[in-house]
Backbone and ligand atoms as CSV (ligand in chain L), in Angstrom:
chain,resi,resn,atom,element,x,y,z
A,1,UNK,N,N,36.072,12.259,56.004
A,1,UNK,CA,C,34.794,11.708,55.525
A,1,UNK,C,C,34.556,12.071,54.062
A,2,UNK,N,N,34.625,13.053,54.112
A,2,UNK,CA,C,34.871,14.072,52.213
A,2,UNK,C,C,35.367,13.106,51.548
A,3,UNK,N,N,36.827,12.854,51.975
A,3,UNK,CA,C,37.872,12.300,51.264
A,3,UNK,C,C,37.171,10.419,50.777
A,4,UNK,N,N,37.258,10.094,51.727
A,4,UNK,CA,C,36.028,8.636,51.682
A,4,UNK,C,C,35.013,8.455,50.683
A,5,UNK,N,N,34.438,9.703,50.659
A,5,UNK,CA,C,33.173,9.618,49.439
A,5,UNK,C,C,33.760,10.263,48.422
A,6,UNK,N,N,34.484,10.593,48.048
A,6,UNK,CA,C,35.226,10.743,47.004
A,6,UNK,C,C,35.915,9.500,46.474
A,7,UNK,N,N,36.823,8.775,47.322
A,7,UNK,CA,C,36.925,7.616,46.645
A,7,UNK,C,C,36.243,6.606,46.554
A,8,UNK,N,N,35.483,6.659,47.374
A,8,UNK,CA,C,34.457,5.669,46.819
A,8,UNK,C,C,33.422,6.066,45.687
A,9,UNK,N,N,32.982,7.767,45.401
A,9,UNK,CA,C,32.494,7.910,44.044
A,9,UNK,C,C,33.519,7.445,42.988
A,10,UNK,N,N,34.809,7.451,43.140
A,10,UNK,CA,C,35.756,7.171,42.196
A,10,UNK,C,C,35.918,5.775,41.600
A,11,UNK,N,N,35.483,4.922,42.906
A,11,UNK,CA,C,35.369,3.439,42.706
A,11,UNK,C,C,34.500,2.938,41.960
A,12,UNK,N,N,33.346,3.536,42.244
A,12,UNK,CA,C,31.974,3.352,41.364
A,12,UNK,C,C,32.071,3.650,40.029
A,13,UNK,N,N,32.386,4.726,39.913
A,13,UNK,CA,C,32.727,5.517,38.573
A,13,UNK,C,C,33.230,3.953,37.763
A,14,UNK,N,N,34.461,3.800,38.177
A,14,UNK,CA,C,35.284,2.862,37.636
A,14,UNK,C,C,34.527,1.574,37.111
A,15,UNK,N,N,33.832,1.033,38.346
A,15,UNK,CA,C,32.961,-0.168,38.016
A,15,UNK,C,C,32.299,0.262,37.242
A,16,UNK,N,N,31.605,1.058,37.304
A,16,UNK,CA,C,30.275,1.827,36.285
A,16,UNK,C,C,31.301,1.825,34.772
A,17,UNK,N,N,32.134,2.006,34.326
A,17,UNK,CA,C,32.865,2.378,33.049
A,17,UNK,C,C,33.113,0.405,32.850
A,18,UNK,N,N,33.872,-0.388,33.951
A,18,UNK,CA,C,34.040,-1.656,33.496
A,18,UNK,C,C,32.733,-2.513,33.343
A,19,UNK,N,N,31.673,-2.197,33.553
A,19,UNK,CA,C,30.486,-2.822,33.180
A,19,UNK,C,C,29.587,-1.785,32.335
A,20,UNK,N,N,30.060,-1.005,31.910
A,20,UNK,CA,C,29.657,-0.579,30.688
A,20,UNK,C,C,30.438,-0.857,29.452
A,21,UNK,N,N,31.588,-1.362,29.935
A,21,UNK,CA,C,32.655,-1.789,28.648
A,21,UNK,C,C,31.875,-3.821,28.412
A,22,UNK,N,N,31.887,-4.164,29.452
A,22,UNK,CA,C,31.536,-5.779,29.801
A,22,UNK,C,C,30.237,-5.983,28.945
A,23,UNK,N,N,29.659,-4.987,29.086
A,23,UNK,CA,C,27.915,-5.232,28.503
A,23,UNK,C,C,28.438,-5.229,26.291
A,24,UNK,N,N,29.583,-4.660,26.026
A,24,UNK,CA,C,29.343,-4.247,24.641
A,24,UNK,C,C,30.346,-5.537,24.507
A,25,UNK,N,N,31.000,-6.680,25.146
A,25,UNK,CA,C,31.369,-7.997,25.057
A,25,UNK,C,C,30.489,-8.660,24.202
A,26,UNK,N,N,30.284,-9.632,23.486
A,26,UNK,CA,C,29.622,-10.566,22.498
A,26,UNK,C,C,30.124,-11.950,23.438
A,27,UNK,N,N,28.956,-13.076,22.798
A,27,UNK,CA,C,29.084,-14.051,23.711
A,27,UNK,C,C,30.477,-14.489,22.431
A,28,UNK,N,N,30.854,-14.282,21.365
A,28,UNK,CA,C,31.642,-15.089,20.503
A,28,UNK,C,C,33.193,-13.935,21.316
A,29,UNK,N,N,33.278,-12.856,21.740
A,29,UNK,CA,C,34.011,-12.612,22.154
A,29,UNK,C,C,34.757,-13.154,23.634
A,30,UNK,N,N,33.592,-13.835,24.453
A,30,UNK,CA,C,33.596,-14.652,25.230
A,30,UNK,C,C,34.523,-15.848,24.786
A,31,UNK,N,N,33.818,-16.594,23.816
A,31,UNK,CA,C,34.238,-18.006,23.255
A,31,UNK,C,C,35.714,-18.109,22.913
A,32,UNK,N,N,36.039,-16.332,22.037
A,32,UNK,CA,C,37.589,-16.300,21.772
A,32,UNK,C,C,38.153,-15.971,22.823
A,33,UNK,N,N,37.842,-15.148,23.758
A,33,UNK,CA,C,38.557,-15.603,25.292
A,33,UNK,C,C,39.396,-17.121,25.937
A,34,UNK,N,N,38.196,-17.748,25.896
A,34,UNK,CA,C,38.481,-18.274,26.858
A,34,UNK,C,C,38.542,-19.772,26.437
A,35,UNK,N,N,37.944,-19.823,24.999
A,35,UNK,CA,C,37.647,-21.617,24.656
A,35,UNK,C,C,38.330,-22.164,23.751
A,36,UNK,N,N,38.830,-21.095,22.487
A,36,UNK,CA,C,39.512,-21.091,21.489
A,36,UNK,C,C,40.674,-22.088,21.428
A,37,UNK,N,N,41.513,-21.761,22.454
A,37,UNK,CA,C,42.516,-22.370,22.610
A,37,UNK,C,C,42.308,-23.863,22.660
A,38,UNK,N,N,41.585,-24.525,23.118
A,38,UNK,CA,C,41.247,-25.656,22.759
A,38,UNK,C,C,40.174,-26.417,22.055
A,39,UNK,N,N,38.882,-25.226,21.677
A,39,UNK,CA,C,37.861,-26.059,21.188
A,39,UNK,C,C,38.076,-25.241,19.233
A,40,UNK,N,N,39.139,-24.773,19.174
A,40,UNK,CA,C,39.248,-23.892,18.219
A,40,UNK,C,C,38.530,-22.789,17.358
A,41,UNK,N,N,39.253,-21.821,17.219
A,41,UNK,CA,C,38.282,-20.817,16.781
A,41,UNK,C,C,37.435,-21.015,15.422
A,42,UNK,N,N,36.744,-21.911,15.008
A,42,UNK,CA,C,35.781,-22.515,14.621
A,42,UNK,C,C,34.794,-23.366,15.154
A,43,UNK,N,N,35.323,-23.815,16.585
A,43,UNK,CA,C,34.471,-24.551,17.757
A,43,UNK,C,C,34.737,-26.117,17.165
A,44,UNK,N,N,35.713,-26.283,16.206
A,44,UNK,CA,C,35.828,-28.084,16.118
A,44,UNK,C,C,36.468,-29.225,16.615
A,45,UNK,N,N,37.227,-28.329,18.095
A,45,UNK,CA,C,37.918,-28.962,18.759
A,45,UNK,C,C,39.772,-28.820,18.114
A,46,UNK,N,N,40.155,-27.799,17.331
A,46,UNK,CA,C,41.155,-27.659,16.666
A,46,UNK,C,C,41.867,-26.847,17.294
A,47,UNK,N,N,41.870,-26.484,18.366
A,47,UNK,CA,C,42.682,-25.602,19.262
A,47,UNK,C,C,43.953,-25.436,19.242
A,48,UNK,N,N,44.555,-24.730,19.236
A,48,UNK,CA,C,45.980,-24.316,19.468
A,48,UNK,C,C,46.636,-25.590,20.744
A,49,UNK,N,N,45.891,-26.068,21.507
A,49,UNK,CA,C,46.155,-26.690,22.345
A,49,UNK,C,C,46.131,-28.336,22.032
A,50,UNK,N,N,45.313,-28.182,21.012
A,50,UNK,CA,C,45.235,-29.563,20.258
A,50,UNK,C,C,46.440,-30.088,19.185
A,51,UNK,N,N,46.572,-28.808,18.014
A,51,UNK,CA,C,47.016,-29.045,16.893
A,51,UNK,C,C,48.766,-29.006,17.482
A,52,UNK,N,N,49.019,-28.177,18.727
A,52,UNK,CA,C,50.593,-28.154,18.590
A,52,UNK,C,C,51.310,-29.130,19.362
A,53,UNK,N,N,50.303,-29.574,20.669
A,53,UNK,CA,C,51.014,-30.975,20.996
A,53,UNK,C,C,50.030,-31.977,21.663
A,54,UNK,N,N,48.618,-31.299,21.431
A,54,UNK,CA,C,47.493,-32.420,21.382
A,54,UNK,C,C,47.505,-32.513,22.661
A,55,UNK,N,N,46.461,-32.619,22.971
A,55,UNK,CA,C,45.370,-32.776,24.369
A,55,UNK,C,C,45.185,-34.087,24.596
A,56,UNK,N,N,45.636,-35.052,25.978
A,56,UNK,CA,C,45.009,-36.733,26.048
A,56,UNK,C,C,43.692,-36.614,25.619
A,57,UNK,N,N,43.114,-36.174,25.710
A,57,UNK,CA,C,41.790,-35.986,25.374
A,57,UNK,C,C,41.177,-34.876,24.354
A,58,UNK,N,N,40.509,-35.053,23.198
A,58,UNK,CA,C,40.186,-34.187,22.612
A,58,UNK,C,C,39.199,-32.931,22.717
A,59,UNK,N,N,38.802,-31.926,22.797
A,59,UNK,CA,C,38.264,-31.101,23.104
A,59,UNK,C,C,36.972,-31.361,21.803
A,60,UNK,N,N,36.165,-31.466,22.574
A,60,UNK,CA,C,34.651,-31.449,21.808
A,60,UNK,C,C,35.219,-31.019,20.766
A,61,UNK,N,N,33.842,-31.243,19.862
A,61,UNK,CA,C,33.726,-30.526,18.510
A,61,UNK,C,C,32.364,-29.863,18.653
A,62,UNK,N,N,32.212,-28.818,18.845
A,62,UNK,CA,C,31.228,-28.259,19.226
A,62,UNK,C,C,30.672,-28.259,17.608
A,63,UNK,N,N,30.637,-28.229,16.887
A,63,UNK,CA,C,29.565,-28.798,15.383
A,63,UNK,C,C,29.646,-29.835,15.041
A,64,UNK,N,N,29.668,-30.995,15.428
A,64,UNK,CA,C,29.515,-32.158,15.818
A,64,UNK,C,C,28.176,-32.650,15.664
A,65,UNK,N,N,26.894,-32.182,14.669
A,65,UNK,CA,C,25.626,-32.365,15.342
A,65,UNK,C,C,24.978,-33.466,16.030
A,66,UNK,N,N,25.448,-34.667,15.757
A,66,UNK,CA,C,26.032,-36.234,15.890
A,66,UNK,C,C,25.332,-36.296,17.799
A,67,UNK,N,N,26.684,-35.728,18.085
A,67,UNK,CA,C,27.334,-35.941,19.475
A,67,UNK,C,C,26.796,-34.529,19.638
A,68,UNK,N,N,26.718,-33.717,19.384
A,68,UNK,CA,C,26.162,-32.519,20.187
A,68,UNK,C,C,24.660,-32.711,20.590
A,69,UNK,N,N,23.839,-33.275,20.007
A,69,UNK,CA,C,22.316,-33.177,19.947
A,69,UNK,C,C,22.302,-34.688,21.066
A,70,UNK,N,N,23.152,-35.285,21.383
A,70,UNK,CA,C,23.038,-36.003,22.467
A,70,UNK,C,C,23.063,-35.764,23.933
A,71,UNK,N,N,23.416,-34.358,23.950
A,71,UNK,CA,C,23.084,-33.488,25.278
A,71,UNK,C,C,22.573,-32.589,25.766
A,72,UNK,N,N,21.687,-32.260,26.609
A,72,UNK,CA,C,20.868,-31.331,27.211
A,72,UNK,C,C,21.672,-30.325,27.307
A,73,UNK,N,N,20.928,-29.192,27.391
A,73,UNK,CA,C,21.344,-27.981,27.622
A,73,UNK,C,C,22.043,-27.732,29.131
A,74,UNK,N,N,21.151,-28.927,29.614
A,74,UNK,CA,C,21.509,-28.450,31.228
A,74,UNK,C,C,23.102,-29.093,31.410
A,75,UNK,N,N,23.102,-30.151,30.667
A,75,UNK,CA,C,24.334,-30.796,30.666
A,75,UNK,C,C,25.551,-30.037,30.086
A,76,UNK,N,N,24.910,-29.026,28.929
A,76,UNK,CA,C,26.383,-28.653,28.437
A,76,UNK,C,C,26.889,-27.181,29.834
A,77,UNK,N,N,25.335,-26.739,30.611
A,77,UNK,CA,C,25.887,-25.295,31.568
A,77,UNK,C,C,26.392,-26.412,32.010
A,78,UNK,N,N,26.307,-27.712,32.547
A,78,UNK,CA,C,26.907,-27.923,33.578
A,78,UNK,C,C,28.274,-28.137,33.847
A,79,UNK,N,N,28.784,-29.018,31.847
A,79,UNK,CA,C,30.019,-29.349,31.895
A,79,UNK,C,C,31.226,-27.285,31.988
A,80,UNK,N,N,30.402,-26.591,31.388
A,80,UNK,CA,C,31.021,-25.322,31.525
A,80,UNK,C,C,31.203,-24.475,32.347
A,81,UNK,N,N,30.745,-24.761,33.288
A,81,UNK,CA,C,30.178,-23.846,34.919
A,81,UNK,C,C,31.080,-24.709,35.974
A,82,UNK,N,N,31.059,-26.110,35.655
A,82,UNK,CA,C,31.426,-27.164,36.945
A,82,UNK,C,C,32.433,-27.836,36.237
A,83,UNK,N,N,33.038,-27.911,34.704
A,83,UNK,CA,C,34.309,-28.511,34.264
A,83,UNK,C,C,33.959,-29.988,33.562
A,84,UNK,N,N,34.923,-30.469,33.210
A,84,UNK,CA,C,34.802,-31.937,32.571
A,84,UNK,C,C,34.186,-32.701,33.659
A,85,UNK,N,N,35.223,-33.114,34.947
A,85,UNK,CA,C,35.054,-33.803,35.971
A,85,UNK,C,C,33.339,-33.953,36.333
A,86,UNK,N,N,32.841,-33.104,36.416
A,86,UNK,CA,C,31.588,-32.791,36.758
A,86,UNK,C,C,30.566,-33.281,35.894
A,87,UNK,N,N,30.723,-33.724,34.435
A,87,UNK,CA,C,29.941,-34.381,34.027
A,87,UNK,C,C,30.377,-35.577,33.321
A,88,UNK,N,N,31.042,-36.153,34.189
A,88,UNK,CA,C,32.346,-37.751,33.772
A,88,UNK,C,C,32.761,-37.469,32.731
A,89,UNK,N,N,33.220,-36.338,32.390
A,89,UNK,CA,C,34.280,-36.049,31.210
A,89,UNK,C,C,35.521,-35.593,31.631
A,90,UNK,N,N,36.679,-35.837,30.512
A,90,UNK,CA,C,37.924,-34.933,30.951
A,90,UNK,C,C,37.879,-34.078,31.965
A,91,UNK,N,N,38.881,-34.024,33.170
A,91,UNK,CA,C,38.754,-32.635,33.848
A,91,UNK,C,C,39.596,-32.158,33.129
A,92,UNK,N,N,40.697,-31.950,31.800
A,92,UNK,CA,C,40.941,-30.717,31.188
A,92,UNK,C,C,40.040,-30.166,30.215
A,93,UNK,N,N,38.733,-30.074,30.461
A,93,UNK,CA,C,37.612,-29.044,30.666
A,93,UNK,C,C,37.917,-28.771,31.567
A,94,UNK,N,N,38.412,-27.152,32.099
A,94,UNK,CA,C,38.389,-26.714,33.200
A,94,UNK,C,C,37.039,-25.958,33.469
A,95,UNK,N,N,36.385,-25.872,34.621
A,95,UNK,CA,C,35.147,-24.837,35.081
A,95,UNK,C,C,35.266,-23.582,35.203
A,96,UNK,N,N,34.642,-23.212,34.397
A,96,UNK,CA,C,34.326,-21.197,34.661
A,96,UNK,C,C,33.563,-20.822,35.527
A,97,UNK,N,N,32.696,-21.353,36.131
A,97,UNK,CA,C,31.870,-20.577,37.031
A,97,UNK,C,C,32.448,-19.531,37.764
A,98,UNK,N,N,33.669,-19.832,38.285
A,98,UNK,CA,C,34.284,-18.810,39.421
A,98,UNK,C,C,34.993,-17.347,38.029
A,99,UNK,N,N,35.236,-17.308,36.873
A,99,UNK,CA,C,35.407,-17.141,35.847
A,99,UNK,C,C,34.009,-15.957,34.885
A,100,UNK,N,N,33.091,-17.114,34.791
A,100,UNK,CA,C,31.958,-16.003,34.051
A,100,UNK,C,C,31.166,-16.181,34.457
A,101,UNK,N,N,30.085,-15.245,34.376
A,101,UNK,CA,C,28.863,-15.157,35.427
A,101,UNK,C,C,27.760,-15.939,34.251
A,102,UNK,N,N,26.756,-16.195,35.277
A,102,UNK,CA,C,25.368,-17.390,34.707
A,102,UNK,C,C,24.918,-16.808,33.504
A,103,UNK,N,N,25.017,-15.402,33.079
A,103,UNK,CA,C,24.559,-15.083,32.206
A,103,UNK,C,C,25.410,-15.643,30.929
A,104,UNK,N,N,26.717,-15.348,30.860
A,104,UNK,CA,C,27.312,-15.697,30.339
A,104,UNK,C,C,27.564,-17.056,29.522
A,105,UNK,N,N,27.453,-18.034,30.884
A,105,UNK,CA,C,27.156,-19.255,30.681
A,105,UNK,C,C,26.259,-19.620,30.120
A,106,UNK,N,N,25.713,-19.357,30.423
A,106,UNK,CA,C,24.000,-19.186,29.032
A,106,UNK,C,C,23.997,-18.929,27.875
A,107,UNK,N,N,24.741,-17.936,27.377
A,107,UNK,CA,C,24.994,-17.189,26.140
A,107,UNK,C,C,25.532,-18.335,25.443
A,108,UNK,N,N,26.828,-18.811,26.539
A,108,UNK,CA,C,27.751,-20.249,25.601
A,108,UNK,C,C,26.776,-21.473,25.034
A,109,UNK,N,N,25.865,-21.437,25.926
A,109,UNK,CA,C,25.151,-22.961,25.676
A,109,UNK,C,C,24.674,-22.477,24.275
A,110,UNK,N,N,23.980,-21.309,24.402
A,110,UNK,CA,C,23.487,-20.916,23.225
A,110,UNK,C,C,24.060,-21.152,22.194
A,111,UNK,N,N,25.485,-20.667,22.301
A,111,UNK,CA,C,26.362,-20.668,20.828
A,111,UNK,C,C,26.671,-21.819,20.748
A,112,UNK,N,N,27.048,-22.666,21.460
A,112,UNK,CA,C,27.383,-24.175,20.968
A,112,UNK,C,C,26.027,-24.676,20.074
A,113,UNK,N,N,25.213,-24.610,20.718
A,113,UNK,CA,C,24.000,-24.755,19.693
A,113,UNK,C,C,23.631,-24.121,18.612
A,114,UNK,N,N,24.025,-23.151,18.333
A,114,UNK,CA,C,24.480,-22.248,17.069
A,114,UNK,C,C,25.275,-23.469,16.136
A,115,UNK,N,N,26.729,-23.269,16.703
A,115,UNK,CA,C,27.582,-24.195,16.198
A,115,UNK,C,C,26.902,-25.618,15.645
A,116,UNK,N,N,26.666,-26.508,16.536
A,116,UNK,CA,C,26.305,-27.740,16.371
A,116,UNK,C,C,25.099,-27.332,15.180
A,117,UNK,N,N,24.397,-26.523,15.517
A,117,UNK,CA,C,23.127,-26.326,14.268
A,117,UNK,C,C,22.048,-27.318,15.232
A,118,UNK,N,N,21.900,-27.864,15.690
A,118,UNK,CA,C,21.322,-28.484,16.605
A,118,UNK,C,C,20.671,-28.400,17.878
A,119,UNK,N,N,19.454,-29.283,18.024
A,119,UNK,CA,C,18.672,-28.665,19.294
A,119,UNK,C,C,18.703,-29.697,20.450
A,120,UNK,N,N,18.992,-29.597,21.413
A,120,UNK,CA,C,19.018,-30.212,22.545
A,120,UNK,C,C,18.450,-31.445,23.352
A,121,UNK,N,N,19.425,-32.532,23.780
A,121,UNK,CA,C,18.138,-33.874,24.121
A,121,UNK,C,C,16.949,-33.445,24.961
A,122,UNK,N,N,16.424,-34.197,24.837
A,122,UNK,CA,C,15.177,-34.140,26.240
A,122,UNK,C,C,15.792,-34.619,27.018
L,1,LIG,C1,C,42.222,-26.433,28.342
L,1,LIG,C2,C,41.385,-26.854,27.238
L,1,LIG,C3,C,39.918,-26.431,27.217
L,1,LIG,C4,C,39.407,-25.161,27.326
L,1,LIG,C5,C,40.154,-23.863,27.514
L,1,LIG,C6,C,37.966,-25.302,27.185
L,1,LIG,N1,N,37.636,-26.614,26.999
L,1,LIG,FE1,FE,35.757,-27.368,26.743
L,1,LIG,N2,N,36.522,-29.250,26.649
L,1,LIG,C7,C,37.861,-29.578,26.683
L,1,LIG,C8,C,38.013,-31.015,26.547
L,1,LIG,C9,C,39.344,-31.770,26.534
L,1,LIG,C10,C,36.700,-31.539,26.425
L,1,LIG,C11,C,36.303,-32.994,26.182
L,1,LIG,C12,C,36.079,-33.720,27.464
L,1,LIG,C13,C,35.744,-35.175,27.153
L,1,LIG,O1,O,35.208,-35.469,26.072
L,1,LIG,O2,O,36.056,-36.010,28.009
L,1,LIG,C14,C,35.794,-30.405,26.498
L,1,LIG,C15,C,34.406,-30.503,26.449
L,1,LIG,C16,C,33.542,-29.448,26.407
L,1,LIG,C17,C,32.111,-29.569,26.291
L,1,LIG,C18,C,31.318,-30.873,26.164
L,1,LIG,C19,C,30.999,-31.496,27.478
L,1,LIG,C20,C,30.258,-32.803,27.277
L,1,LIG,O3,O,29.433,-33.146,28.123
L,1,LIG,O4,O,30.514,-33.499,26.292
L,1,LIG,C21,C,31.594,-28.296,26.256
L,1,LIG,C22,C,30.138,-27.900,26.114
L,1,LIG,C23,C,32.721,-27.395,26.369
L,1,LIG,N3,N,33.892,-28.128,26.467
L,1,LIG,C24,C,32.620,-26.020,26.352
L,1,LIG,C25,C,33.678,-25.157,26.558
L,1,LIG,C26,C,33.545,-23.720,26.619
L,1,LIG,C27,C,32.256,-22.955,26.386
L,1,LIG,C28,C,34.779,-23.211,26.886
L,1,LIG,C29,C,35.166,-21.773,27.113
L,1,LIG,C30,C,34.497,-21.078,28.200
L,1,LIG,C31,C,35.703,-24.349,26.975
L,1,LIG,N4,N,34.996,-25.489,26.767
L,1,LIG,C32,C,37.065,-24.238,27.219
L,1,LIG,C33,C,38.913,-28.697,26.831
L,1,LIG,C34,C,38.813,-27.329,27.008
């Protein structure tokens, strides 16, 4: 029984240190995670995935203010949480939800709107 609560203080410990490391993450450290590769690390759709043998489909330009300010906020968690498919776009938008948590997802909408410089349809 000793032995049990010992590893399980040990487990905690652990989580407790990986969500104390998770919290000092930036949402732009997020973005170079996980988006870079195709929306490029400037957000113009210049991705590594674009420029070396190009995507059927282009990856947003997230400063775009054009085409960015033509979508709701709810629309952009949705295309990022639920993927291209999910909001009749490319499914290579793949979905993060299973990936980053709601908070997270939030943070992104934010920064795309950073990016774009732009505020959101009604
Ligand atoms: C494997 C390549 C790839 C990765 C990685 C990727 N995207 Fe995309 N993304 C795309 C493509 C391609 C489109 C354009 C889909 C279209 O226009 O049909 C897109 C579109 C979008 C859109 C616009 C959706 C709309 O309704 O127009 C948003 C917002 C977006 N991506 C955010 C992100 C974020 C945030 C990340 C990182 C968590 C990310 N993407 C990672 C390929 C990718």
């Amino acid at each position: 029984m000793n032995r049990l609560a010992l590893s399980l203080g040990c487990i905690i410990a652990a989580a407790a240190v990986a969500m104390a490391d998770g919290q000092t993450e930036t949402v732009e450290d997020t973005y170079r995670l996980y988006c870079v590769q195709c929306h490029g690390t400037a957000g113009t759709g210049q991705g590594i995935n674009q420029t070396a043998g190009g995507l059927a489909v282009s990856a947003r330009d997230h400063t775009n203010s054009v085409e960015m300010s033509k979508l709701t906020d709810e629309e952009i968690r949705r295309a990022i949480a639920k993927g291209g498919d999910a909001v009749q776009k490319s499914e290579l938008m793949p979905p993060w939800e299973g990936v980053l948590s709601a908070k997270e997802i939030g943070d992104l909408v934010a920064l795309t709107r950073k990016l774009c410089k732009c505020v959101a349809a009604k």
